[in-house]
DSSP file (Angstrom, degrees, kcal/mol; ACC not computed):
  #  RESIDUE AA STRUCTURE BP1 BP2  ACC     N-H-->O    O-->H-N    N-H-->O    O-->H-N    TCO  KAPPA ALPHA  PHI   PSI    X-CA   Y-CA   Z-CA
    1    1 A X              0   0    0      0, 0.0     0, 0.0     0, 0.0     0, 0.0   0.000 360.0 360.0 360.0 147.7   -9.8   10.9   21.6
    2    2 A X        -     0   0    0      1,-0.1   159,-0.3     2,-0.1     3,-0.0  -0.024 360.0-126.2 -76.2 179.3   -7.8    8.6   23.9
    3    3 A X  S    S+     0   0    0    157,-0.1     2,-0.6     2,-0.1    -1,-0.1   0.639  77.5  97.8-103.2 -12.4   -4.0    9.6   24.3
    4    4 A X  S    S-     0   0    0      1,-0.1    -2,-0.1   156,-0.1    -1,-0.0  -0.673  83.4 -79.4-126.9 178.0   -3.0    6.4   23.4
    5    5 A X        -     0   0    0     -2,-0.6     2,-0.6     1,-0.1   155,-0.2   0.412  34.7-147.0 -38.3 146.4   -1.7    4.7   20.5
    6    6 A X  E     -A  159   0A   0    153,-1.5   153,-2.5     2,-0.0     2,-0.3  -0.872  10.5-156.5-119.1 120.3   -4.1    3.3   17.5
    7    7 A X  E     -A  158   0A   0     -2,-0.6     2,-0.4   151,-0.2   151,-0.2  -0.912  12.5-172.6 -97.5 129.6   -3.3    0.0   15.5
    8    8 A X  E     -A  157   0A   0    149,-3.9   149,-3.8    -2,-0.3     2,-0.6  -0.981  16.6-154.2-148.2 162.3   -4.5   -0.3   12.6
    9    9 A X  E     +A  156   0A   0     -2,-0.4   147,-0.3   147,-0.3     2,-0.2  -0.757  19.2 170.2-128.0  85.5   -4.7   -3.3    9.7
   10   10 A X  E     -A  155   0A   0    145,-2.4   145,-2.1    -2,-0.6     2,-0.3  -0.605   6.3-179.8 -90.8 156.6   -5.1   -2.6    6.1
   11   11 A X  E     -A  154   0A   0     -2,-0.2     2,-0.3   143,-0.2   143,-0.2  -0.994   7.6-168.6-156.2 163.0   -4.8   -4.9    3.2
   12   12 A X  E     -A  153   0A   0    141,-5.0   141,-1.0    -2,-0.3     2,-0.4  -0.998   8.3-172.1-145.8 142.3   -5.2   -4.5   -1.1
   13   13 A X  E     +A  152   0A   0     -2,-0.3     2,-0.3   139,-0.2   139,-0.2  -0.999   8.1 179.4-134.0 138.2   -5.4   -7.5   -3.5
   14   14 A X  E     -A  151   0A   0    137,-1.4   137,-1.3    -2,-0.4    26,-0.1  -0.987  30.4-110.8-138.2 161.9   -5.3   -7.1   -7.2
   15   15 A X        -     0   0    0     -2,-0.3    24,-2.5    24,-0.3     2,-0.5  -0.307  35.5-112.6 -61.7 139.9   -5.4   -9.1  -10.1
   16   16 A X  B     -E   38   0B   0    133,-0.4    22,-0.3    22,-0.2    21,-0.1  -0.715  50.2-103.2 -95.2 145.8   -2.2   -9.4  -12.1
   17   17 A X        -     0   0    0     20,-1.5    22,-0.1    -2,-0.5     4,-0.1   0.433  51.0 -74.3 -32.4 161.8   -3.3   -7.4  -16.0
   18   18 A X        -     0   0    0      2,-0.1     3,-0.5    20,-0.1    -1,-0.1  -0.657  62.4 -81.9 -62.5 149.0   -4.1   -9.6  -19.3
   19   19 A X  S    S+     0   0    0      1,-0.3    -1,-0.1    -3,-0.1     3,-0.1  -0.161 122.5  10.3 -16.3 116.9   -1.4  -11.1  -20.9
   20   20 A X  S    S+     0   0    0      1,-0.3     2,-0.5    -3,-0.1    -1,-0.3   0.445  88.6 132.8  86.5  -6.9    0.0   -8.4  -23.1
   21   21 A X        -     0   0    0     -3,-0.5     2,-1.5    -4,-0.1    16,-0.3  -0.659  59.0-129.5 -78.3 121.9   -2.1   -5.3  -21.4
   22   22 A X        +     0   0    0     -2,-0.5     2,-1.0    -3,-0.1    -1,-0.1  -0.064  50.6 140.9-101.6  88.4    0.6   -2.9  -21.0
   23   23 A X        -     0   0    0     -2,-1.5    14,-0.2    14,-0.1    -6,-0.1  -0.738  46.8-124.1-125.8 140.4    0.5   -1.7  -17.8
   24   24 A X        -     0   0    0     -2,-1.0     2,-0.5    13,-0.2    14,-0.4   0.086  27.4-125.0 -54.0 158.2    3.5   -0.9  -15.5
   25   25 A X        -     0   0    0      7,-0.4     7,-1.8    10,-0.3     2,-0.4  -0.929  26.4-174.8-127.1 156.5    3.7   -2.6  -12.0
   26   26 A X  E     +F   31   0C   0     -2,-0.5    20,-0.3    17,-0.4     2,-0.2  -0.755  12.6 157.9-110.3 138.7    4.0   -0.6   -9.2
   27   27 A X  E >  S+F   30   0C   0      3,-0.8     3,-1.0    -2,-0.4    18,-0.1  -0.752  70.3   5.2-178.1 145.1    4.6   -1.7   -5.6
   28   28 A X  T 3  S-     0   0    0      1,-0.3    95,-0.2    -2,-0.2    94,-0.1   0.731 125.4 -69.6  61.4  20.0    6.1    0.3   -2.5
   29   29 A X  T 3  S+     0   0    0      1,-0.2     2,-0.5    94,-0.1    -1,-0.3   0.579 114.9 105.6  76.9   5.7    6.1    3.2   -4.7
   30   30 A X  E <   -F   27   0C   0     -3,-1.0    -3,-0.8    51,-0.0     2,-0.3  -0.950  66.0-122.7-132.1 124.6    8.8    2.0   -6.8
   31   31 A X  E     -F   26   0C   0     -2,-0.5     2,-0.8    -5,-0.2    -5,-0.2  -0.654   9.5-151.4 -93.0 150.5    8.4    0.5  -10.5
   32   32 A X    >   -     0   0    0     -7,-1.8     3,-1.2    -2,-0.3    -7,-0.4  -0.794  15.2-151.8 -80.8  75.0    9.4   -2.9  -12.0
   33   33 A X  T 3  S+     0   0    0     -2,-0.8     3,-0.1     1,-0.2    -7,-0.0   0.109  74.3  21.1 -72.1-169.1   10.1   -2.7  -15.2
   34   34 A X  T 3  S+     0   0    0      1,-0.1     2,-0.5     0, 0.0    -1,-0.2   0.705  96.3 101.0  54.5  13.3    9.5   -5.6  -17.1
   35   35 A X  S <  S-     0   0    0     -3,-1.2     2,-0.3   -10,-0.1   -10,-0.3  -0.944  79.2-100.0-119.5 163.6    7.3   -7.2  -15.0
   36   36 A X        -     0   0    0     -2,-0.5   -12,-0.1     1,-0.1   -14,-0.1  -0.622  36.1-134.6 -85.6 138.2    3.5   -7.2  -15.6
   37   37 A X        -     0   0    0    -16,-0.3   -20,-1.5    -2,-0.3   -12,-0.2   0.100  19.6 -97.2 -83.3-157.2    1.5   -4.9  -13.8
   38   38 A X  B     -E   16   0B   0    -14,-0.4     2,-0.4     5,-0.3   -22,-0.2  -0.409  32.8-101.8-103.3 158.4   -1.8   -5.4  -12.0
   39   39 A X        +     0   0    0    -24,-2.5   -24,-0.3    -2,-0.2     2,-0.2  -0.880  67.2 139.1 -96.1 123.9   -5.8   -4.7  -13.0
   40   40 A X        -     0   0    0     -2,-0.4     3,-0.1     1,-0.1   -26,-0.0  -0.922  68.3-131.3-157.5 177.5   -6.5   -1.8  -11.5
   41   41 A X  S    S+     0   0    0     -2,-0.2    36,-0.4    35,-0.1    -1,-0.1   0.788 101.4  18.0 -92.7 -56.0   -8.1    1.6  -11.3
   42   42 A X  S    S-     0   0    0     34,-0.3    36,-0.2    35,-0.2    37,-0.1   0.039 129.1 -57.1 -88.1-147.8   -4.9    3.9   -9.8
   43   43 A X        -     0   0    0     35,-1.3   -17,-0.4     1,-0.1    -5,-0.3   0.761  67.5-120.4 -73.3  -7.6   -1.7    2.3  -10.4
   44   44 A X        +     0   0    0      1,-0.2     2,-1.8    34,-0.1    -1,-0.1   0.765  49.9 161.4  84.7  -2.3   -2.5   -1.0   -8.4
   45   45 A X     >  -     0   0    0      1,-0.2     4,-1.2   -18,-0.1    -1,-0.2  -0.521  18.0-173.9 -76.5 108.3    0.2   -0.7   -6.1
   46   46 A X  T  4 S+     0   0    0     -2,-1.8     4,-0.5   -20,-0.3   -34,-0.2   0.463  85.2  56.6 -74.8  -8.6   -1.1   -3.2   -3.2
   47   47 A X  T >> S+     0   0    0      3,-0.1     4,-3.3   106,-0.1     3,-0.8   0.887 109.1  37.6 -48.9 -92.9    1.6   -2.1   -1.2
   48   48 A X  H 3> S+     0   0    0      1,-0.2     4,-2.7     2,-0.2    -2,-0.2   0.850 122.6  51.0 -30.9 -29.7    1.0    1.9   -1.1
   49   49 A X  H 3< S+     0   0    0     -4,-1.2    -1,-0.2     2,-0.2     4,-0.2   0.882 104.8  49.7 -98.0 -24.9   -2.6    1.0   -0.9
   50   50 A X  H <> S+     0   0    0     -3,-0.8     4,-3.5    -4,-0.5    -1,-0.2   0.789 112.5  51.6 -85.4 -18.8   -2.5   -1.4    1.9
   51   51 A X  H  X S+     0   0    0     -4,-3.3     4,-2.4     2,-0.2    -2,-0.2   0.916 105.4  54.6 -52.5 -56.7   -0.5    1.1    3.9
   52   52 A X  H  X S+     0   0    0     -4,-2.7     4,-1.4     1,-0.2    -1,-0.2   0.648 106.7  46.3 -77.2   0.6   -2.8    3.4    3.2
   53   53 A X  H  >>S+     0   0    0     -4,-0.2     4,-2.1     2,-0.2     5,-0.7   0.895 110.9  58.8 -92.0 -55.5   -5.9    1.3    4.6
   54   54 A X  H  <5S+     0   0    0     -4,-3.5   103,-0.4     1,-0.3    -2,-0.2   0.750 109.7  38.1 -48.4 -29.5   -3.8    0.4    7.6
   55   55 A X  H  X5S+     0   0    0     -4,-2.4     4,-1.3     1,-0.2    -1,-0.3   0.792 112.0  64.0 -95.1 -24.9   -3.3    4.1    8.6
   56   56 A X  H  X>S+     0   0    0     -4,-1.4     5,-1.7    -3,-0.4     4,-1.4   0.853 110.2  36.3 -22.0 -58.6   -6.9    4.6    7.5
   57   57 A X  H  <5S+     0   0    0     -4,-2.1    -1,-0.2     1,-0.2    -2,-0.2   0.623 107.7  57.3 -94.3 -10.6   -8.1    2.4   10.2
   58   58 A X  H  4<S+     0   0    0     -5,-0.7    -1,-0.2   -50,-0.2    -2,-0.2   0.909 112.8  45.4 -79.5 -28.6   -6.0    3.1   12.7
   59   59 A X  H  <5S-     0   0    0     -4,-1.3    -2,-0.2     3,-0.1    -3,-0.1   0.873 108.0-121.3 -62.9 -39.4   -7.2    7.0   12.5
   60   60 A X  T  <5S+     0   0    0     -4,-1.4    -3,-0.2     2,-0.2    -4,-0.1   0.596  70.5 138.9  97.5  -3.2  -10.6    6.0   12.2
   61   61 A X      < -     0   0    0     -5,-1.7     2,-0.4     1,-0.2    -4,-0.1  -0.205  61.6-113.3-101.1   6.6  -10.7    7.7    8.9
   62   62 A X        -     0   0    0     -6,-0.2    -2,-0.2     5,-0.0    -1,-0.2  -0.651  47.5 -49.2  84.0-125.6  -12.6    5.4    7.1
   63   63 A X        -     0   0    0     -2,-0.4     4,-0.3    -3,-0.1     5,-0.0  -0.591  42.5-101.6-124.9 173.9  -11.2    3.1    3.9
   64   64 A X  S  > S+     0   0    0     -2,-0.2     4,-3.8     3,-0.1     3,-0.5   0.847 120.2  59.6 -68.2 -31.5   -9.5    3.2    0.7
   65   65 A X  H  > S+     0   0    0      1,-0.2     4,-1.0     2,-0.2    -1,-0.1   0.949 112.6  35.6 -49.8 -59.2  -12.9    3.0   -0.8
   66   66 A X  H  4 S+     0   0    0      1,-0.2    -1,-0.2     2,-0.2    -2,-0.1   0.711 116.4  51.4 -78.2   6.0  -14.1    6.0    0.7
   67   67 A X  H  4 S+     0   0    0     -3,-0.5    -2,-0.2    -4,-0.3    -1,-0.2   0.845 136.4   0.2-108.0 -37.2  -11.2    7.8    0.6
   68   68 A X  H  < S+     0   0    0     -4,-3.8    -1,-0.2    -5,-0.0    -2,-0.2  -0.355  82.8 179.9-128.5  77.4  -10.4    7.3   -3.2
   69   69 A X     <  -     0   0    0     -4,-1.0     3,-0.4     1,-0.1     6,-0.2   0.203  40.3-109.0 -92.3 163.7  -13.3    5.1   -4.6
   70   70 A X  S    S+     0   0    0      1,-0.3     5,-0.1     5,-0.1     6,-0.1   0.865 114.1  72.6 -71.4 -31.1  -13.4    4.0   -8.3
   71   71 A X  S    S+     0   0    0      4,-0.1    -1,-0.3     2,-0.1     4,-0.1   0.933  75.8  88.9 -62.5 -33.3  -16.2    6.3   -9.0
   72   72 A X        -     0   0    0     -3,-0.4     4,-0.3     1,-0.1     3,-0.2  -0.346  62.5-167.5 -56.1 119.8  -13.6    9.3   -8.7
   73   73 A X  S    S+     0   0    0      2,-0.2    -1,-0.1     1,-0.1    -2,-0.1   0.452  88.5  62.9 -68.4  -9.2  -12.2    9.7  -12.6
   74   74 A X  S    S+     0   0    0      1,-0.1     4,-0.2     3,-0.0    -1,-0.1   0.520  98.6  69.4 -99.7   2.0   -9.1   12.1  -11.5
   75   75 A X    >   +     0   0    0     -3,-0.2     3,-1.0    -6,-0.2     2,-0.2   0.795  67.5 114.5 -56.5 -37.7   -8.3    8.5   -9.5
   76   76 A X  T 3  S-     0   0    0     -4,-0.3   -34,-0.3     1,-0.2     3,-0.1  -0.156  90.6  -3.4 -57.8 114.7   -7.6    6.8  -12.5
   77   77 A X  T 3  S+     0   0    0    -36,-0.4    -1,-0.2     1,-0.3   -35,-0.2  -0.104  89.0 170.2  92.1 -25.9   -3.8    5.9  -12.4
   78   78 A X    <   -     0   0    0     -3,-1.0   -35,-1.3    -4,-0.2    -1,-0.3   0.244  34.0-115.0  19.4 128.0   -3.3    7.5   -9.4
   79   79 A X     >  -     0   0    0    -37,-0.1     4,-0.6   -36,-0.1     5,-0.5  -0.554   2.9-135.5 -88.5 163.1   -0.1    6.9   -7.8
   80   80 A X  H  > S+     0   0    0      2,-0.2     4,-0.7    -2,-0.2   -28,-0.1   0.795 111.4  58.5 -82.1   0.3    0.5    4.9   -4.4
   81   81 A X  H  > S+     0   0    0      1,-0.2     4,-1.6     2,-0.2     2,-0.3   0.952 107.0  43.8 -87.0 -71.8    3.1    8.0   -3.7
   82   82 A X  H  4 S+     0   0    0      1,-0.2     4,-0.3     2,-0.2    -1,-0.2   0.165 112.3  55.6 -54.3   4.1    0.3   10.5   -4.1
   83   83 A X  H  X S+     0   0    0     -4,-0.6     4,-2.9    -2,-0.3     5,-0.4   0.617 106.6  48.6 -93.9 -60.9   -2.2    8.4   -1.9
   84   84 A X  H  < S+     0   0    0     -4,-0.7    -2,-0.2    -5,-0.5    -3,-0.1   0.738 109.1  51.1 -73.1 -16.9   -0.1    8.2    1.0
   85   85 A X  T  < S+     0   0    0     -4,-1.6     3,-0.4     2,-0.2    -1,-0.2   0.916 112.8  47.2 -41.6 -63.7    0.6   11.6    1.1
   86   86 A X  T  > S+     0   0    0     -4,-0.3     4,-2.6     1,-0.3    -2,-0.2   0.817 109.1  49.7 -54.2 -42.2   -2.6   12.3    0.9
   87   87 A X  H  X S+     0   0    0     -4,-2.9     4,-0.6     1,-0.3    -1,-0.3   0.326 107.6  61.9 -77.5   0.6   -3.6    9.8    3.6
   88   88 A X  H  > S+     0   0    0     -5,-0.4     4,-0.5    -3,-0.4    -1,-0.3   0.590 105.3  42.3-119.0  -7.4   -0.8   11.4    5.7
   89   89 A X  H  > S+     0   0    0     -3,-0.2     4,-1.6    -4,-0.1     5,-0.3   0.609 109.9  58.5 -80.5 -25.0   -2.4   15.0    5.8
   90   90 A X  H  X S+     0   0    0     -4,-2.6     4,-0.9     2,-0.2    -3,-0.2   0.965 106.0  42.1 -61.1 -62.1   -5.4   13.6    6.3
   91   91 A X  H  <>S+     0   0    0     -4,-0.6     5,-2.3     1,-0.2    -1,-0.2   0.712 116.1  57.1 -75.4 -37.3   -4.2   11.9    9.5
   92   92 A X  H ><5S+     0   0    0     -4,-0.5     3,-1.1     3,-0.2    -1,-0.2   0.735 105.5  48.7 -38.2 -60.8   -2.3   15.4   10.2
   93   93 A X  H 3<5S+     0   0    0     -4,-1.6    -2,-0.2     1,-0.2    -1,-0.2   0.978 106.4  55.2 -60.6 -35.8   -5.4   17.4   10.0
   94   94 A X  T 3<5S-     0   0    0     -4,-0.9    -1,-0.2    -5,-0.3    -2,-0.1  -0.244 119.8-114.2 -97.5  25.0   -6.9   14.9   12.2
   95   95 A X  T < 5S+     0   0    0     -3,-1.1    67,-4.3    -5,-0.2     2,-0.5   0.734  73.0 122.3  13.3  41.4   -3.9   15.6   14.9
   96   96 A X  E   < -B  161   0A   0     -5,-2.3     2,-0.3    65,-0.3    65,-0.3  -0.757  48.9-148.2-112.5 169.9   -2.4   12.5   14.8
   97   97 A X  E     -B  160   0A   0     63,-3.2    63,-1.2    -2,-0.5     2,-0.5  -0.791  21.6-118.9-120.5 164.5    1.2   11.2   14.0
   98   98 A X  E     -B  159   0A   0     -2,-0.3    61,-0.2    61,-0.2    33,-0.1  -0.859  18.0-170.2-113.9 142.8    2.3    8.1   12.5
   99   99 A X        -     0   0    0     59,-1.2    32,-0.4    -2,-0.5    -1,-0.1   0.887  66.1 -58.2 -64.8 -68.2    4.6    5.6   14.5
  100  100 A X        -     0   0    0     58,-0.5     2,-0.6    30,-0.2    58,-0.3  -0.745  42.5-140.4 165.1 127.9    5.4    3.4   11.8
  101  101 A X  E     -c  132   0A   0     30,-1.4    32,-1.8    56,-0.2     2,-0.5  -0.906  13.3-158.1-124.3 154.3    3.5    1.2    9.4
  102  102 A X  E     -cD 133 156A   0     54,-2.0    54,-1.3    -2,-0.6     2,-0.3  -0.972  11.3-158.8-126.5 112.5    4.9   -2.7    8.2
  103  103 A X  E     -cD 134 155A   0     30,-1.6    32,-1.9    -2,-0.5     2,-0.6  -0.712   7.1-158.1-122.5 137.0    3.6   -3.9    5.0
  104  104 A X  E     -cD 135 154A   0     50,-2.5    50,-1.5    -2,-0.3     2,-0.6  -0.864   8.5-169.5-108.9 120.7    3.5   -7.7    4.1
  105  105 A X  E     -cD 136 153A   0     30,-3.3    32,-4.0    -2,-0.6     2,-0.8  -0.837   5.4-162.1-116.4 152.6    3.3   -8.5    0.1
  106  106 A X  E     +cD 137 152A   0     46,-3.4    46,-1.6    -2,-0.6     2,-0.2  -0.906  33.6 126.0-131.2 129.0    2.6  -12.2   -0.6
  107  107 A X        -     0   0    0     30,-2.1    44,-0.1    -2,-0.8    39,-0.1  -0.888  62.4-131.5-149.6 140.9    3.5  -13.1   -4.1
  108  108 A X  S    S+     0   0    0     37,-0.5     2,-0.2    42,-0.4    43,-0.1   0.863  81.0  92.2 -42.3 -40.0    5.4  -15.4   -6.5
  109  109 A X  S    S-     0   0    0      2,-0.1     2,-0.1    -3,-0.1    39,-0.0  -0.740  76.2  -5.3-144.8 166.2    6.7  -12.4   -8.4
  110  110 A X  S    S-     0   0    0     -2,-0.2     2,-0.2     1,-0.1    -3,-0.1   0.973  78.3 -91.2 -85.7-140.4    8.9  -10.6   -8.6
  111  111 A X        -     0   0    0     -2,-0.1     4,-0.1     1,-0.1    -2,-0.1  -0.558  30.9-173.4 -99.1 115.8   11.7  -10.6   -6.1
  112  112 A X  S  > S+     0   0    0     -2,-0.2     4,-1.4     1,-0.1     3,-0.3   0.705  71.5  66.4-101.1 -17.0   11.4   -8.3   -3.3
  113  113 A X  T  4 S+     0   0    0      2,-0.2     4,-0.3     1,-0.2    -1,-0.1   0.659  89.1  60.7 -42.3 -59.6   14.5   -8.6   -1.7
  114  114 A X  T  4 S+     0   0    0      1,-0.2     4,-0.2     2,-0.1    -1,-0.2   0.763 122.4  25.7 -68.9  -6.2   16.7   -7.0   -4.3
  115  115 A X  T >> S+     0   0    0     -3,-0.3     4,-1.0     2,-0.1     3,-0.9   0.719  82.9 108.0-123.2 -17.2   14.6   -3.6   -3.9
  116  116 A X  H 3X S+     0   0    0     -4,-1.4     4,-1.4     1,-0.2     5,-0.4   0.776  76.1  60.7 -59.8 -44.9   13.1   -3.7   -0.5
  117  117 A X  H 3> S+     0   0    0     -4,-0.3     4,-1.8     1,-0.3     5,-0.4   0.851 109.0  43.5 -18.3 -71.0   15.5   -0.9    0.7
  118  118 A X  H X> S+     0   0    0     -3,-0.9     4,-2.6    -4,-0.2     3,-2.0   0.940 106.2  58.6 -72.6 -33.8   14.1    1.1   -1.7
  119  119 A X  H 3X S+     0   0    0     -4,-1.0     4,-2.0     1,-0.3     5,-0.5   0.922 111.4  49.8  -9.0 -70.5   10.6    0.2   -1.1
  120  120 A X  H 3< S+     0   0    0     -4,-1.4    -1,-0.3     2,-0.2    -2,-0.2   0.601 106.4  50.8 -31.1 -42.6   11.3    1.3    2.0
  121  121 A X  H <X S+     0   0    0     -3,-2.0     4,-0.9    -4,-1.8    -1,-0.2   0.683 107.5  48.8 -84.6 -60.6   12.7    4.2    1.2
  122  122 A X  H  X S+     0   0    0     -4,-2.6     4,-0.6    -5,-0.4    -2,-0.2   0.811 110.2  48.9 -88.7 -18.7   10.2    5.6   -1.0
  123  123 A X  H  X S+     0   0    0     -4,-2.0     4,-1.9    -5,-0.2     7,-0.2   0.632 102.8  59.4 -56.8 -23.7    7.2    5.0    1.1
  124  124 A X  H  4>S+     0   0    0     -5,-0.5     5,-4.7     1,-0.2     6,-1.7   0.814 113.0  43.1 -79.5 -13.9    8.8    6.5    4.1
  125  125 A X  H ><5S+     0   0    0     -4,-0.9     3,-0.9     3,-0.2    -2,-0.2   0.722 101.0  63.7 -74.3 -23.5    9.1    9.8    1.7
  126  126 A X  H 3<5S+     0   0    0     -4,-0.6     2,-1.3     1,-0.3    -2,-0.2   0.933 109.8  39.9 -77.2 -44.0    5.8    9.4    0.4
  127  127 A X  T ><5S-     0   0    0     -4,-1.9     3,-1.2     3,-0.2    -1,-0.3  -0.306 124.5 -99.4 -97.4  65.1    4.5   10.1    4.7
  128  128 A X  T < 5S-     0   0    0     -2,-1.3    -3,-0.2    -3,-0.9    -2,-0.1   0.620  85.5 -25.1  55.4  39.1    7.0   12.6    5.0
  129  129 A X  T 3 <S+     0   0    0     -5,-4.7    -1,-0.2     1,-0.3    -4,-0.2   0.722  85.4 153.7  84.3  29.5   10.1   10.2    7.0
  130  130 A X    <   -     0   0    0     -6,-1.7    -1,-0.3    -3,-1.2   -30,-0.2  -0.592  55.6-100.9 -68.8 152.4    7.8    7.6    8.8
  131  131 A X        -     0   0    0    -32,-0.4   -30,-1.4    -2,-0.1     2,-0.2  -0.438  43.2-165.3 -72.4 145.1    9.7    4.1    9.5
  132  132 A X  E     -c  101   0A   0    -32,-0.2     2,-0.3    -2,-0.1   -30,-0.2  -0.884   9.6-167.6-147.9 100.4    8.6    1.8    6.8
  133  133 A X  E     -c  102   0A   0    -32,-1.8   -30,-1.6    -2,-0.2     2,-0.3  -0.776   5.8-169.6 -86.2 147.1    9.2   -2.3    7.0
  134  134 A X  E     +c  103   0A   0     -2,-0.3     2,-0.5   -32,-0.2   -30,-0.2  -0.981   7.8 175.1-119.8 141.5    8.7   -4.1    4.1
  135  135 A X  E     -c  104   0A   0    -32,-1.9   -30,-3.3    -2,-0.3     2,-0.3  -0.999  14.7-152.0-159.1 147.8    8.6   -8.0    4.1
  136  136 A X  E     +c  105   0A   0     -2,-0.5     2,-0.3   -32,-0.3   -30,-0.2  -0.995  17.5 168.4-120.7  94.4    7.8  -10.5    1.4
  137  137 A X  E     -c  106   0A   0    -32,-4.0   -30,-2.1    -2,-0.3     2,-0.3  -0.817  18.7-145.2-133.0 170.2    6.3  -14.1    1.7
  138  138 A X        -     0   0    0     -2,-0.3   -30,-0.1   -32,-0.2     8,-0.1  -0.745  17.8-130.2-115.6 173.5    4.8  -16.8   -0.8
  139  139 A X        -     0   0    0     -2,-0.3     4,-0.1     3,-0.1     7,-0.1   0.429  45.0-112.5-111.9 -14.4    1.9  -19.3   -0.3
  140  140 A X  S    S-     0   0    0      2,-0.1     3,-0.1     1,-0.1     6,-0.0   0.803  80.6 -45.9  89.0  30.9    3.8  -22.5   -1.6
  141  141 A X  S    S+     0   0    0      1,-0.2     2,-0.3     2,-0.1    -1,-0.1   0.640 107.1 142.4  67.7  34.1    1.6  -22.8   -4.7
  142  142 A X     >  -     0   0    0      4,-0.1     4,-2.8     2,-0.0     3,-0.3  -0.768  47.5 -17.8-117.5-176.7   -1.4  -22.3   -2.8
  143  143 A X  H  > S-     0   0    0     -2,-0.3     4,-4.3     2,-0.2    -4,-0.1   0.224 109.2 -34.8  31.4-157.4   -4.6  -20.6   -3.5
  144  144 A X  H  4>S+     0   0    0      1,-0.3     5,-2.2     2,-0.2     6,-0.3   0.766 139.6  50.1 -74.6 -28.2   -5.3  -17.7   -6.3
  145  145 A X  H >45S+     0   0    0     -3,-0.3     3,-1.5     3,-0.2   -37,-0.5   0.919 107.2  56.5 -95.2 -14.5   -1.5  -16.2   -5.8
  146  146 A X  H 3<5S+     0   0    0     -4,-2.8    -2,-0.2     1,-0.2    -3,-0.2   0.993 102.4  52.0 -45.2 -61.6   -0.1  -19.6   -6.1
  147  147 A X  T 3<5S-     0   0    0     -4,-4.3    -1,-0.2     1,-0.1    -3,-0.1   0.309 119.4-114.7 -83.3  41.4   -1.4  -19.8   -9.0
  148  148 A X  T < 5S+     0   0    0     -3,-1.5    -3,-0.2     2,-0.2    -2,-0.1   0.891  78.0 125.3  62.8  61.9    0.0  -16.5  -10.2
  149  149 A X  S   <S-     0   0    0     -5,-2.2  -133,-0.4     1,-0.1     2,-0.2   0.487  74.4 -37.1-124.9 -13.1   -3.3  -15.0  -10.4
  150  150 A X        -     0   0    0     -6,-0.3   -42,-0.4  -135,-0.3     2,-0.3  -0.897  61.0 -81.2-178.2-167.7   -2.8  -12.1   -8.4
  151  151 A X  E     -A   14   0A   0   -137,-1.3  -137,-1.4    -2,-0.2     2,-0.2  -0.853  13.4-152.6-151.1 164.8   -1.0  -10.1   -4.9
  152  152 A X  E     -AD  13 106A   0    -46,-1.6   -46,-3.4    -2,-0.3     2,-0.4  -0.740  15.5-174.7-140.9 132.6   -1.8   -9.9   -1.6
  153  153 A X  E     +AD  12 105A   0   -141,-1.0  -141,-5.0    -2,-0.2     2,-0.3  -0.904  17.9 174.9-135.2 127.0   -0.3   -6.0    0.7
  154  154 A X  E     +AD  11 104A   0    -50,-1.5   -50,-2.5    -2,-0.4     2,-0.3  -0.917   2.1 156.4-122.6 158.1   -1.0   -6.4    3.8
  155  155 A X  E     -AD  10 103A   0   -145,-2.1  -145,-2.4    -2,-0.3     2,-0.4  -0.824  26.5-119.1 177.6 147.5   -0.1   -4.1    6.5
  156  156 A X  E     -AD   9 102A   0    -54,-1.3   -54,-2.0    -2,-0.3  -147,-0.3  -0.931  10.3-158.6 -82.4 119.3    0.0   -2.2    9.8
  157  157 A X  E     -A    8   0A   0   -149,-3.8  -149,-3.9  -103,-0.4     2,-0.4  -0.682  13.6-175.0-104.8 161.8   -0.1    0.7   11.4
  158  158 A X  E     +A    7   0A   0    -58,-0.3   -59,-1.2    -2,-0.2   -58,-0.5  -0.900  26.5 149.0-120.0 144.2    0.8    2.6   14.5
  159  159 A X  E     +AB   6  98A   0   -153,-2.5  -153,-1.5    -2,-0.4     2,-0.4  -0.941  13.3 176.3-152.1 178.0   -0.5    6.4   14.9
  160  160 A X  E     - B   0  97A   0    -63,-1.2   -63,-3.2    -2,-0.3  -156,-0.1  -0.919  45.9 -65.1 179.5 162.6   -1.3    8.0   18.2
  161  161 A X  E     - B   0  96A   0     -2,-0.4   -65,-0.3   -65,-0.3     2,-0.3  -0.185  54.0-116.9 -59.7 149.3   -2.5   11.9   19.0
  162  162 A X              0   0    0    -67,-4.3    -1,-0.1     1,-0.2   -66,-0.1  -0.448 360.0 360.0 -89.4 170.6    0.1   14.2   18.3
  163  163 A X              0   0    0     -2,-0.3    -1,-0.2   -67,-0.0    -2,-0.1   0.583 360.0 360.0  85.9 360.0    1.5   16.3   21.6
């Protein structure tokens, strides 16, 4: 493996639940109450999950698919804490270290602002004190999250051989 740093580009989109389905919404590791969650298998957090694609591909390590696919049934509800953990020994086994990963969510709703500190905060516990950016945009009422139909995580990573 080369000695120097690996980028790598993950993203997770889900649909937001039916009207009235109750399920909780998750994102960065941190819950919202009151807001309606996502259709999903694990918890839906597009955050955690897009993190966890980014550091996937920057390892080389495959996907989210392969790493926790929908056929699994001890996936279901699966937290985005417990994914990125996971996806952080993996990358550890694999002798690499993580940099830093920067995760983009694009939604109407909710308000990302008032929490990203803790977003932040709790994904950078979940890989064990990696730097963690979090950043927020809308589409301006366009496409399928304009019209509040879903979220968009997007995100990047840095990793590079440990030593």
């Amino acid at each position: 493996m080369s000695t120097l740093p690996r980028t790598g580009i993950g993203t997770d989109i889900h649909a937001w639940a039916a009207e009235g389905e109750d399920r909780p919404l998750w994102l960065g590791c941190v819950e919202f109450p009151g807001e309606r969650g996502v259709a999903g298998h694990s918890d839906g957090d597009v955050a955690a999950h897009a993190a966890c694609n980014a550091l996937l591909s920057a390892a080389g390590l495959g996907d989210l698919g392969s790493v926790f696919g929908t056929d699994r049934p001890e996936m279901a509800g699966a937290s985005g804490a417990d994914m990125l953990r996971h996806v952080a020994g993996m990358l550890d086994e694999a002798g690499l270290v993580i940099g830093n990963v920067a995760v983009q969510l694009v939604a109407r709703r909710p308000k990302i602002g008032p929490r990203r500190a803790e977003m932040e905060a709790a994904m950078s516990a979940a890989l064990g004190g990696v730097p963690v950016s979090v950043g927020a945009a809308t589409t301006d009422g366009l496409g399928f999250v304009g019209r509040s139909e879903g979220l968009v995580g997007l995100a990047t990573a840095l990793v590079a051989p440990r030593g």
